[in-house]
SERO-4910 file (N, C-alpha, C, O; in steps of 0.05 Angstrom, whole numbers):
BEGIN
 pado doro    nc1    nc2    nc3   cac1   cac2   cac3    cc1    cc2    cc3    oc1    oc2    oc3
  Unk    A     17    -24      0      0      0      0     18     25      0     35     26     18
  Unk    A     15     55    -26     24     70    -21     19     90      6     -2     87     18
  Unk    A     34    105     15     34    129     35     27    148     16     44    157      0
  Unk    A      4    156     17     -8    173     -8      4    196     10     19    211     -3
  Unk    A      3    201     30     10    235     40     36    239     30     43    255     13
  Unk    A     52    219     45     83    215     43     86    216     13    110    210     12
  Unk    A     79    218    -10     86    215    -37     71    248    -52     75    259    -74
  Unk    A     55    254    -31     51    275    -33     66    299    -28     71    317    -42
  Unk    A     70    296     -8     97    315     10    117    317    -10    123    339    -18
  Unk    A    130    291    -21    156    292    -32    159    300    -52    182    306    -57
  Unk    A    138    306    -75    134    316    -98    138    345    -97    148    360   -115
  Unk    A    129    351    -71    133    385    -57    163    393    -67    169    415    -76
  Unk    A    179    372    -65    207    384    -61    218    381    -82    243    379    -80
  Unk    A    206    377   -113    218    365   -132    196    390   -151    173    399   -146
  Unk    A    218    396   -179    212    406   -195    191    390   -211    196    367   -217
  Unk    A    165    401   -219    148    383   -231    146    374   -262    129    362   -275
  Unk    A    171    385   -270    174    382   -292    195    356   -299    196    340   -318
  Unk    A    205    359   -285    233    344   -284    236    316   -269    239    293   -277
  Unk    A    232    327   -244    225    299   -218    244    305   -216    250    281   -214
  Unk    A    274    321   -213    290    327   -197    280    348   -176    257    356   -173
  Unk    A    307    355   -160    310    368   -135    338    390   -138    359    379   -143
  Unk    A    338    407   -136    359    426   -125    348    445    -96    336    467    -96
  Unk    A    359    422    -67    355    438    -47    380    459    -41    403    457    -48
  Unk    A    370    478    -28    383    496    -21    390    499      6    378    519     14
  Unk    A    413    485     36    406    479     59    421    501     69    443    508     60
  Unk    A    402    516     95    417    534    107    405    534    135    387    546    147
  Unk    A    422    516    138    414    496    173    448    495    186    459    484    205
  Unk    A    455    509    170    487    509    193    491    523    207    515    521    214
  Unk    A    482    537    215    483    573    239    486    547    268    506    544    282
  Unk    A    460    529    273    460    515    281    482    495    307    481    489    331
  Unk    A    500    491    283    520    465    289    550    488    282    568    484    298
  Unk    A    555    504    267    578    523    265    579    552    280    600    565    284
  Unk    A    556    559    286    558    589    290    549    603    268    536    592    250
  Unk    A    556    640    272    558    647    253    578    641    229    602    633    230
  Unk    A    564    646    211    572    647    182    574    662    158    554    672    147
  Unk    A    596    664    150    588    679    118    565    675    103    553    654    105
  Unk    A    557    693     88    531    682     81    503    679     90    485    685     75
  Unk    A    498    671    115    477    667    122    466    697    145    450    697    164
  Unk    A    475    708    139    474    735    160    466    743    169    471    754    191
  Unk    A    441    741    148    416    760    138    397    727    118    395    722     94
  Unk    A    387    715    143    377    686    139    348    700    116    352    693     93
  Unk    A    333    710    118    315    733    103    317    730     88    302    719     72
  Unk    A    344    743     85    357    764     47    372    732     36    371    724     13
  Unk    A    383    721     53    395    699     27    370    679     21    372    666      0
  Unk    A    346    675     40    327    657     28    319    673      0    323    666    -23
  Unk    A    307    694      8    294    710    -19    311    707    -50    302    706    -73
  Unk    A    339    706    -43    363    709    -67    361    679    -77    364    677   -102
  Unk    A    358    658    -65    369    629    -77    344    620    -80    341    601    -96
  Unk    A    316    632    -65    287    629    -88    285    632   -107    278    612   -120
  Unk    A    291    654   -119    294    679   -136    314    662   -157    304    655   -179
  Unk    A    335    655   -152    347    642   -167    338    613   -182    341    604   -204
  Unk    A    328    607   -164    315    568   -170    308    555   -153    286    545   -155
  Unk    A    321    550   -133    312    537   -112    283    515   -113    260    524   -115
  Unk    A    290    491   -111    255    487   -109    255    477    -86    232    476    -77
  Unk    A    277    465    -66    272    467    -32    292    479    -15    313    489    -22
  Unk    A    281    477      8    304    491     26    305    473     53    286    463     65
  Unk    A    327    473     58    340    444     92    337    470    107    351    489    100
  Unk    A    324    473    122    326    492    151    313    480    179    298    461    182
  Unk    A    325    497    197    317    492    232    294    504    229    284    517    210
  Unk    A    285    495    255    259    503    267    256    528    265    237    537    252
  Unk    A    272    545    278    280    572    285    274    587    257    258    605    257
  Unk    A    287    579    232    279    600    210    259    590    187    255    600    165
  Unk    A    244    563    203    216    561    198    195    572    205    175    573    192
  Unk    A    201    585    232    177    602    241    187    636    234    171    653    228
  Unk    A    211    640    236    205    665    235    219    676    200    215    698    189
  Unk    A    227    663    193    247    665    159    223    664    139    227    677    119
  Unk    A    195    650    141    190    632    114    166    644    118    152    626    109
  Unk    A    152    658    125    121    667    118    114    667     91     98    653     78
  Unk    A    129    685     83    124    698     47    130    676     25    118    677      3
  Unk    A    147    656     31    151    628     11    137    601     25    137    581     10
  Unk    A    126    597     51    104    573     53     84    571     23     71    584      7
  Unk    A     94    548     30     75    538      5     87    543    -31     78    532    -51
  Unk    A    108    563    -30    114    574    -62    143    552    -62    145    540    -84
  Unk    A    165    544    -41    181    521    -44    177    505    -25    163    508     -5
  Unk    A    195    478    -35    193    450     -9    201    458     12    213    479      8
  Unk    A    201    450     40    218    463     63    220    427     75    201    412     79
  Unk    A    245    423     77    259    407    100    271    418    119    289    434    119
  Unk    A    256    405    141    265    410    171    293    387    187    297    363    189
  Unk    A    307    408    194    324    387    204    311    372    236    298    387    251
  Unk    A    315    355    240    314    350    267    325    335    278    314    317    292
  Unk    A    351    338    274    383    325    282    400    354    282    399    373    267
  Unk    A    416    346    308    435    374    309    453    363    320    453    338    323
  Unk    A    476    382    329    505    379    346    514    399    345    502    416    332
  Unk    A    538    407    360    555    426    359    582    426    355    596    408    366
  Unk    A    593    443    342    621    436    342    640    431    366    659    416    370
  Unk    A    625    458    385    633    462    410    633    439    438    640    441    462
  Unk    A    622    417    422    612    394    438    634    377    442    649    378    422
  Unk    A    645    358    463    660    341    461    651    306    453    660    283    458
  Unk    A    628    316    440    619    285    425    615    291    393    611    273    377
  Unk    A    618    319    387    617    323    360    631    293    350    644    280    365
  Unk    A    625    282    316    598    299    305    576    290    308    559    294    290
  Unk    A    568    274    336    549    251    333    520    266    343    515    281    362
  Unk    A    503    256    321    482    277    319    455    267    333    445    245    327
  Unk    A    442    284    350    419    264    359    389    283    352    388    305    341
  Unk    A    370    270    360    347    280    343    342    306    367    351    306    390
  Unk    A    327    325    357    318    356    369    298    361    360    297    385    364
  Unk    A    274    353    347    248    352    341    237    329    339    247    307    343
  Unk    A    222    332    333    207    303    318    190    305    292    190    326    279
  Unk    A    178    285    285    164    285    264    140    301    264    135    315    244
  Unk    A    122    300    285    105    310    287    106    339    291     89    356    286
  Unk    A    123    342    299    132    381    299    131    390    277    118    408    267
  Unk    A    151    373    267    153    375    228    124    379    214    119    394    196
  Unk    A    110    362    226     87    362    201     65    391    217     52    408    205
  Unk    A     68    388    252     53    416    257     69    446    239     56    463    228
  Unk    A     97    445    240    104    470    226    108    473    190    120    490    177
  Unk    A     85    440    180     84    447    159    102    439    131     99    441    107
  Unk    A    126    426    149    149    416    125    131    390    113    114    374    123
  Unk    A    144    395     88    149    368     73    169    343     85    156    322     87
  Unk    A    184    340     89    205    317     98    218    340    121    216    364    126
  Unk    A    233    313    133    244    316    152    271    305    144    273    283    134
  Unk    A    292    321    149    331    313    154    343    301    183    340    309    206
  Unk    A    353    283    174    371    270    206    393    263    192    392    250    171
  Unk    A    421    273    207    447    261    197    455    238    211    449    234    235
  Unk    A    471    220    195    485    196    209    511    202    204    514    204    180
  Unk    A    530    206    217    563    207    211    572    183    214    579    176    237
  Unk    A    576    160    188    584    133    189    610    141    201    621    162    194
  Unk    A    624    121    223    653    115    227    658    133    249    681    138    254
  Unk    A    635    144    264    638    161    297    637    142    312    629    119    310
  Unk    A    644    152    326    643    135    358    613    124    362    605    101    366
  Unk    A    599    145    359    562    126    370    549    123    343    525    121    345
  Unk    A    555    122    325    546    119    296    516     95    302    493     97    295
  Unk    A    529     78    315    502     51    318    480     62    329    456     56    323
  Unk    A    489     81    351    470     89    368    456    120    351    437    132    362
  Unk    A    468    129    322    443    150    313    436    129    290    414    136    281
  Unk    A    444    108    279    428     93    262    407     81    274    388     76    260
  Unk    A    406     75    299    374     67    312    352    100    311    328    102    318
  Unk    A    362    112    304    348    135    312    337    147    280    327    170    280
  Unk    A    337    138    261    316    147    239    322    130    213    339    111    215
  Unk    A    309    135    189    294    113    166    304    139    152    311    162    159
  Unk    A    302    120    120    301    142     92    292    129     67    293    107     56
  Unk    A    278    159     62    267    152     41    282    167     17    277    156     -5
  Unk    A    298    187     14    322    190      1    347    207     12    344    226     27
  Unk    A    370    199      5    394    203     22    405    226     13    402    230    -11
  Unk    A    422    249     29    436    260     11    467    253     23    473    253     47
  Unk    A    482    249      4    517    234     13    539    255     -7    533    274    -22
  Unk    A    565    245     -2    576    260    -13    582    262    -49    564    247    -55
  Unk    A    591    268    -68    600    266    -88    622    249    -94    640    264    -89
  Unk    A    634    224   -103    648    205   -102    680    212   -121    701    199   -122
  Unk    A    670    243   -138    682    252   -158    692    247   -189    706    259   -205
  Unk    A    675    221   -187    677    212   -217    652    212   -218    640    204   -198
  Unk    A    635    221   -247    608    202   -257    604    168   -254    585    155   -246
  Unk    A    630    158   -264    625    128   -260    629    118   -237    621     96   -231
  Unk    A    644    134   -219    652    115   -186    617    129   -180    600    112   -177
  Unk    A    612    145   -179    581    159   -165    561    137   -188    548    121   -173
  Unk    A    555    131   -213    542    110   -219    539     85   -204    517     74   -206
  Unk    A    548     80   -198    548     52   -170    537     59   -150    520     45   -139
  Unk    A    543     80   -140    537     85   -115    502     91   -119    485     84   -103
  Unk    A    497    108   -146    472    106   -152    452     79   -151    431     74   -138
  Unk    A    469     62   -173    458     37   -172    455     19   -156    441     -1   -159
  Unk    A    469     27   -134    469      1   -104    450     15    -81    456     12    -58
  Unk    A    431     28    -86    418     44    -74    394     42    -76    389     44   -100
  Unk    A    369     38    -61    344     27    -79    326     59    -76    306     63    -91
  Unk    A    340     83    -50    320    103    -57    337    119    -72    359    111    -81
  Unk    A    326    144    -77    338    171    -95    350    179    -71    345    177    -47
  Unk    A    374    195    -92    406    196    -75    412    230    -87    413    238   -110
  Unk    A    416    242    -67    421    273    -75    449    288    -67    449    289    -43
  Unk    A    468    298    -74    490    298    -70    501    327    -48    494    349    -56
  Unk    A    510    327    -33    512    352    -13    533    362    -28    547    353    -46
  Unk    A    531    387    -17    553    416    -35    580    410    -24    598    405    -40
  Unk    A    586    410     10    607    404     19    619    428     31    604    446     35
  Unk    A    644    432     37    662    459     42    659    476     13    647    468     -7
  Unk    A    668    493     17    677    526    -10    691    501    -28    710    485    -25
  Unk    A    679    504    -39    700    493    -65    719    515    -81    707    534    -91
  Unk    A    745    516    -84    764    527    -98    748    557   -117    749    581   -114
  Unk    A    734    539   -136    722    555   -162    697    540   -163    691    518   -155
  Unk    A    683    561   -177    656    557   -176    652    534   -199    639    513   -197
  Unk    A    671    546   -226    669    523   -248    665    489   -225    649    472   -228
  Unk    A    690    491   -199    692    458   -187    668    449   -180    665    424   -182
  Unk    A    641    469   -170    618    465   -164    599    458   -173    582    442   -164
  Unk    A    598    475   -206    583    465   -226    594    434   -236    580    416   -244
  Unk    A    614    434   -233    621    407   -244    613    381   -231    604    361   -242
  Unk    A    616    385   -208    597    363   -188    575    360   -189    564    341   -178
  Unk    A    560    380   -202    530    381   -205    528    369   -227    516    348   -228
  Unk    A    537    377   -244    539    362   -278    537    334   -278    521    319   -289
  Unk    A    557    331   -262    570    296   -263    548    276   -240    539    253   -244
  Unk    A    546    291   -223    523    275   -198    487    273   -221    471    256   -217
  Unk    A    483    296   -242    463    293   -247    464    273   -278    444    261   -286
  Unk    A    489    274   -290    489    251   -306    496    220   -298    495    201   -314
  Unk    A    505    219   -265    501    197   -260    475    185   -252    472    161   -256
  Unk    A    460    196   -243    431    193   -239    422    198   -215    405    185   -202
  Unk    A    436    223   -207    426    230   -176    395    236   -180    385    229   -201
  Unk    A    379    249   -160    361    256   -174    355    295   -169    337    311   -174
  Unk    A    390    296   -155    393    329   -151    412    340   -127    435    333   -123
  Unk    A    407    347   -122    431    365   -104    428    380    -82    406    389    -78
  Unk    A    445    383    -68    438    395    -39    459    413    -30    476    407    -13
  Unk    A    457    450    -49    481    463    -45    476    482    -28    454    491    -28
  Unk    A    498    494     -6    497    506     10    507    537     -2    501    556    -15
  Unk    A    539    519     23    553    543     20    569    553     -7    585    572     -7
  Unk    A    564    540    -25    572    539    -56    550    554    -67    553    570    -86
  Unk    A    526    550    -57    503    575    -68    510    601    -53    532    608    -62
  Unk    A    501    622    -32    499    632    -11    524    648    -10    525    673    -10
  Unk    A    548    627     -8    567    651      0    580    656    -32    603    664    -30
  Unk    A    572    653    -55    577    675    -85    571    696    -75    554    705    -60
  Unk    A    593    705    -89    583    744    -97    556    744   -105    543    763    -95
  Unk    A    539    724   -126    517    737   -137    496    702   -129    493    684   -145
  Unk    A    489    703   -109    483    674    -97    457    679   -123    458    665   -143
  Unk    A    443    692   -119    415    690   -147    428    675   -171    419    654   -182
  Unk    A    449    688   -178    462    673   -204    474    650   -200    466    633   -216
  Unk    A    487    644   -187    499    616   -179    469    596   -185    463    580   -203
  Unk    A    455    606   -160    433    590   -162    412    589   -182    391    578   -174
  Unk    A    411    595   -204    398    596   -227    421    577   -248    413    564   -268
  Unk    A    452    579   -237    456    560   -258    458    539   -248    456    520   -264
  Unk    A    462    532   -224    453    509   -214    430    496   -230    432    479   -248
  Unk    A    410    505   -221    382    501   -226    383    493   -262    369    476   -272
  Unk    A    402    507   -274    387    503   -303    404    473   -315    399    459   -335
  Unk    A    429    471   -290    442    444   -293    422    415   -294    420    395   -308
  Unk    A    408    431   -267    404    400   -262    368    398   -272    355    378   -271
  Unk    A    361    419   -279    330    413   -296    335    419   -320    316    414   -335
  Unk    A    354    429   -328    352    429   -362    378    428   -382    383    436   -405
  Unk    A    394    408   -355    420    391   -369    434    414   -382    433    407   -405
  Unk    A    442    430   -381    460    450   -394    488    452   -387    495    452   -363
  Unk    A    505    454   -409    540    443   -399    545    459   -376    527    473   -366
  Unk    A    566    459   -369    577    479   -352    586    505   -358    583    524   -344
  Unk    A    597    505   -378    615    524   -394    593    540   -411    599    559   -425
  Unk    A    564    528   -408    543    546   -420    539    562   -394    543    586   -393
  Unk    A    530    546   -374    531    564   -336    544    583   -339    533    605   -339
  Unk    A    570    579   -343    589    600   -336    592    627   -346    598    649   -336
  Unk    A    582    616   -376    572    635   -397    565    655   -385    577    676   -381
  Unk    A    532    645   -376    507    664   -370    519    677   -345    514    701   -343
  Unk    A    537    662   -322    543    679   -303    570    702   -306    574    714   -285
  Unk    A    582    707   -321    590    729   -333    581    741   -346    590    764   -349
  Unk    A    565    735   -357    542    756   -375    524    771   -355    508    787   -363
  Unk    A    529    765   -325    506    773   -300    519    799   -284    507    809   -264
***
């Protein structure tokens, strides 16, 4: 039997044209502190909407007070797994909401991290299910094809640290969406650009309308 809600929700977070995903997560204030980028939690949601965005990974905190004006216009994932850096059990992450908070404040899905190879790793794998993952980039199309294929849900690829150059960013996006991710999960590679709207529009036109990189790059000097 399907979860007609649950299949409902998830469509939320996916371009309806495409059946991919380009989330946009800005849930690290959280677990790092302040941050570049996120400053003005407000002004960079409005900029990486604006750009493409069709979801966004956030806390509780800039669910209630960040998202009035976009409920309902993008997907919203709630985290409800945290840590601190400042912690002496970092990075092992334990749950800080629940599901049902989630669905009272309205998200579509819910985020929980597992850090394979921590100290209590067993002990946050008892602590939540998935219905699609987001992991790292493997750096090849064909080493990330396996990893696609040995996977039975949809697999979305995280942004990671600043990458070098932005071209390195688009390229991961390129390669994760010709291996068959089903999209992407960029942060601080959106957000902290000089022109995060444009970043995030070529993101966006990567991974819903397959366009090279070097066409991206194009349009973002032309910006």
């Amino acid at each position: 039997m399907y979860d007609v809600g649950k299949i409902v929700r998830f469509r939320r977070l996916l371009n309806p044209r495409t059946g991919r995903m380009y989330i946009v997560p800005i849930d690290h204030g959280a677990v790092l502190g302040p941050i570049s980028g996120i400053e003005d939690v407000k002004d960079t949601i409005n900029k990486v909407v604006k750009g493409g965005a069709d979801s966004l990974l956030i806390n509780r905190g800039i669910m209630r007070y960040c998202m009035m004006e976009h409920l309902g216009k993008v997907g919203v994932i709630l985290r409800i797994s945290s840590n601190n850096f400042l912690s002496p059990e970092f990075p092992f992450e334990t749950a800080v909401a629940s599901v049902e908070e989630a669905l009272r404040l309205g998200a579509d899905a819910v985020a929980f991290t597992v850090n394979v190879g921590e100290e209590r790793d067993v002990e946050a794998l008892h602590l939540f299910g998935a219905d699609f993952i987001k992991t790292n980039y493997t750096g090849s199309i064909e080493s990330f094809k396996e990893v696609v294929k040995s996977c039975p849900v949809p697999i979305v690829i995280a942004g990671g640290p600043k990458t070098e150059t932005l071209k390195d960013t688009l390229e991961i996006v390129k390669g994760a969406i010709e291996a068959g991710a089903i999209g992407v999960c960029i942060g601080r590679n959106t957000w902290q650009a000089k022109n995060p709207t444009a970043v995030a529009r070529a993101i966006s036109r990567i991974v819903h309308e397959e366009i090279s990189v070097n066409e991206a790059l194009k349009e973002l000097e032309a910006e």
